[in-house]
C-alpha positions as CSV (number, residue, x, y, z in Angstrom):
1,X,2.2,-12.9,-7.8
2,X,-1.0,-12.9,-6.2
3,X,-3.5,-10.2,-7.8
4,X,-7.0,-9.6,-5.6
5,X,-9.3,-7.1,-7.8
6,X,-11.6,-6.3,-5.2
7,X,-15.3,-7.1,-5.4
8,X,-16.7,-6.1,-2.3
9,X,-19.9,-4.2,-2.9
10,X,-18.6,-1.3,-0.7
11,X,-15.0,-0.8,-2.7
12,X,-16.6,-1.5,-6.0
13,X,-19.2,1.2,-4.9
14,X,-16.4,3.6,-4.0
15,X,-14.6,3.1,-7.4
16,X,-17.5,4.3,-9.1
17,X,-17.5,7.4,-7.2
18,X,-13.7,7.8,-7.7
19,X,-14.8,8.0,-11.5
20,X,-16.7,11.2,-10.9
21,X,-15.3,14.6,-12.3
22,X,-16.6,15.9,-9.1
23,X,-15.1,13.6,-6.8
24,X,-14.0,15.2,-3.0
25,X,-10.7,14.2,-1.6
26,X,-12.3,13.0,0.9
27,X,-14.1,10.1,-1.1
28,X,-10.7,9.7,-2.9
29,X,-8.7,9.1,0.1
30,X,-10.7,5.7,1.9
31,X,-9.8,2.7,0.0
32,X,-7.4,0.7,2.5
33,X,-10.0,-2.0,4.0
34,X,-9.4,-5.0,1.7
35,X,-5.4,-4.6,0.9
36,X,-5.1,-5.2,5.0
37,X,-8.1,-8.3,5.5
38,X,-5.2,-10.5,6.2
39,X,-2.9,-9.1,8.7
40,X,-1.6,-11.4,11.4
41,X,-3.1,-11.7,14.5
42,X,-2.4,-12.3,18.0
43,X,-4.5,-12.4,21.5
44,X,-3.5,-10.1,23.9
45,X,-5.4,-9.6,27.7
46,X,-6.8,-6.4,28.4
47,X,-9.0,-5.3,31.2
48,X,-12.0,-4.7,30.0
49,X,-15.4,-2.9,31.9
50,X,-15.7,-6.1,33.2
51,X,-12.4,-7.2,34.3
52,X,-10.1,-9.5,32.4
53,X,-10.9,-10.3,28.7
54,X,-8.6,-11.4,25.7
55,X,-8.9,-9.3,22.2
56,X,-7.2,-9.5,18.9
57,X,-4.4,-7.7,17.5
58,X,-2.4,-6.9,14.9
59,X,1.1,-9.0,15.4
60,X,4.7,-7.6,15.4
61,X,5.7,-4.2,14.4
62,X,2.5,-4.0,11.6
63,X,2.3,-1.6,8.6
64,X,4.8,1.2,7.2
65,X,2.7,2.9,4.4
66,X,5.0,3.5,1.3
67,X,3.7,6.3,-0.8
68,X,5.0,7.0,-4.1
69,X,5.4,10.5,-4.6
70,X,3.9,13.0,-5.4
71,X,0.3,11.0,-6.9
72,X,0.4,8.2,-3.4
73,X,0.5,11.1,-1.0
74,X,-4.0,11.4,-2.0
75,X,-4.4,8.2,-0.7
76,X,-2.3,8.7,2.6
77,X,-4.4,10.4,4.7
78,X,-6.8,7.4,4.4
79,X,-4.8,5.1,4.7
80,X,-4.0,6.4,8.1
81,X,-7.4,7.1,8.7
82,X,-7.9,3.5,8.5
83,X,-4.6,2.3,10.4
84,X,-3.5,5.3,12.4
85,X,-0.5,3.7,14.1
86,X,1.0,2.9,10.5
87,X,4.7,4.6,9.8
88,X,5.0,6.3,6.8
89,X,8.1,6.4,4.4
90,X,8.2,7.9,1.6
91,X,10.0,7.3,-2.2
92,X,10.0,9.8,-4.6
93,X,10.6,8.2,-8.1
94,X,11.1,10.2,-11.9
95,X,11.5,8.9,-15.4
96,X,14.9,8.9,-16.6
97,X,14.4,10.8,-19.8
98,X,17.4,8.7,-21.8
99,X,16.2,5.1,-20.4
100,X,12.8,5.9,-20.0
101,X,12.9,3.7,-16.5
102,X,12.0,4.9,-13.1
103,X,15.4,6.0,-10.8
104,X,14.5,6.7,-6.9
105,X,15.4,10.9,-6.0
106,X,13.9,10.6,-2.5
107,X,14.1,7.8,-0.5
108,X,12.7,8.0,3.2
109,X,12.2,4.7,5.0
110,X,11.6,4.3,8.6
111,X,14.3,2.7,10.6
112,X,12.8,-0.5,11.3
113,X,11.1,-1.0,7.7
114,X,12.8,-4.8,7.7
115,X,10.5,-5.7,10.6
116,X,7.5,-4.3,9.1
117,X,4.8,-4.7,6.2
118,X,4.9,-2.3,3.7
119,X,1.7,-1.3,2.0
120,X,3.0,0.9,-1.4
121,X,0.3,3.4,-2.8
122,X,-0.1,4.5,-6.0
123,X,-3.5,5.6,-7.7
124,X,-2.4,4.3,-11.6
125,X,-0.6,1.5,-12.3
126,X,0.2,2.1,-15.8
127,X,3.7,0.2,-17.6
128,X,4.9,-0.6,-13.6
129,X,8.6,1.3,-14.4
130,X,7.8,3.3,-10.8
131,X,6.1,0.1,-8.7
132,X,8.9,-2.1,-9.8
133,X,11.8,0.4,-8.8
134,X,9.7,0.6,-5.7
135,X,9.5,-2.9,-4.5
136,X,13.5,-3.0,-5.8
137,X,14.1,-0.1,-2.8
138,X,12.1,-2.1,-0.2
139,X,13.5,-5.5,-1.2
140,X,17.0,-3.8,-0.5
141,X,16.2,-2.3,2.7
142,X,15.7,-6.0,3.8
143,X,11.3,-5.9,3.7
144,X,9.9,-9.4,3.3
145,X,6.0,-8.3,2.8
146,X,5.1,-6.3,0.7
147,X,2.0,-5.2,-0.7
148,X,0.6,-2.5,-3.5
149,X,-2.7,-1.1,-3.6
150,X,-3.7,1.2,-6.7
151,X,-6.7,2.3,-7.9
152,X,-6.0,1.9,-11.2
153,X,-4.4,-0.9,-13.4
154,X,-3.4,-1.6,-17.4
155,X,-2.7,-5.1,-18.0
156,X,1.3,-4.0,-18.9
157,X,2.1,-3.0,-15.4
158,X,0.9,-6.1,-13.9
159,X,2.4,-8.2,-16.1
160,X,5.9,-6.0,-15.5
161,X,5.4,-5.8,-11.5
162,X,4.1,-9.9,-11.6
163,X,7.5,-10.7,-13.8
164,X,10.2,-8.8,-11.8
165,X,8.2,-9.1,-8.2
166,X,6.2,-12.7,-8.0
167,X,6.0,-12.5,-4.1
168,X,4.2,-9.0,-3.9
169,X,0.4,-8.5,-3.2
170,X,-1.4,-6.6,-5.3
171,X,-4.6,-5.1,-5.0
């Protein structure tokens, strides 16, 4: 399982503010930059101001943003900020109160998920019950890439989410 914990100056900076008790939703919601540094690119011709030129873009069908409800839906609206053309689904996931595992009680994936990446967000990362029943949903639906970005981590989810899900990108 590959783990990036993000360095950058400018995400680290934004962590601390996240730790603020006064932190705005606003400041909360813009954390998506690293989790998508490498998406797959093609060159596609556009006319530019100046007639012909060729540009980069994202390839194939790109991103479907996976919130886990009801804690993911704070980071959404910066996700999209960030990539507005991403499609969202949507999973809504509880505790079993007798197993004490994570069962899936809303599941809302777009139709072509199988053909897309699929970024899960979840602020806390905590014993990865929720982020492994998660991936288990995607994984089912027939998606191939998929990523997790949290804000938050203990060292028991990862190892949970890293032992069920080796293939998933974490950040």
């Amino acid at each position: 399982m590959a783990i990036h914990e993000i360095r950058h100056p400018l995400i680290r900076h934004k962590l601390g503010l996240l730790r603020r008790a006064d932190i705005s939703t606003k400041n909360f919601r813009e954390l998506a930059h690293e989790a998508t540094k490498d998406l797959p690119m093609v060159e596609h011709d556009i006319n530019g101001w100046n007639g012909a030129v060729t540009v980069d873009r994202i390839a194939g069908k790109k991103i479907t943003v996976v919130p886990i409800l009801r804690a993911g839906i704070g980071m959404l609206d910066g996700f999209l900020n960030l990539i507005p053309s991403a499609k969202v689904s949507v999973l809504g996931l509880e505790r079993d109160e007798e197993t004490l595992e994570a069962r899936t009680y809303y599941k809302k994936l777009v139709p072509d998920v199988q053909n897309r990446i699929a970024m899960i967000i979840d602020p806390m990362l905590a014993t990865g019950s929720s982020l492994v029943a998660a991936i288990d949903v995607l994984k089912a639906s027939g998606c191939k890439d998929i990523r997790v970005m949290v804000l938050v981590a203990a060292p028991e989810g990862i190892k949970r989410v890293e032992a069920a899900h080796p293939d998933v990108i974490m950040f």
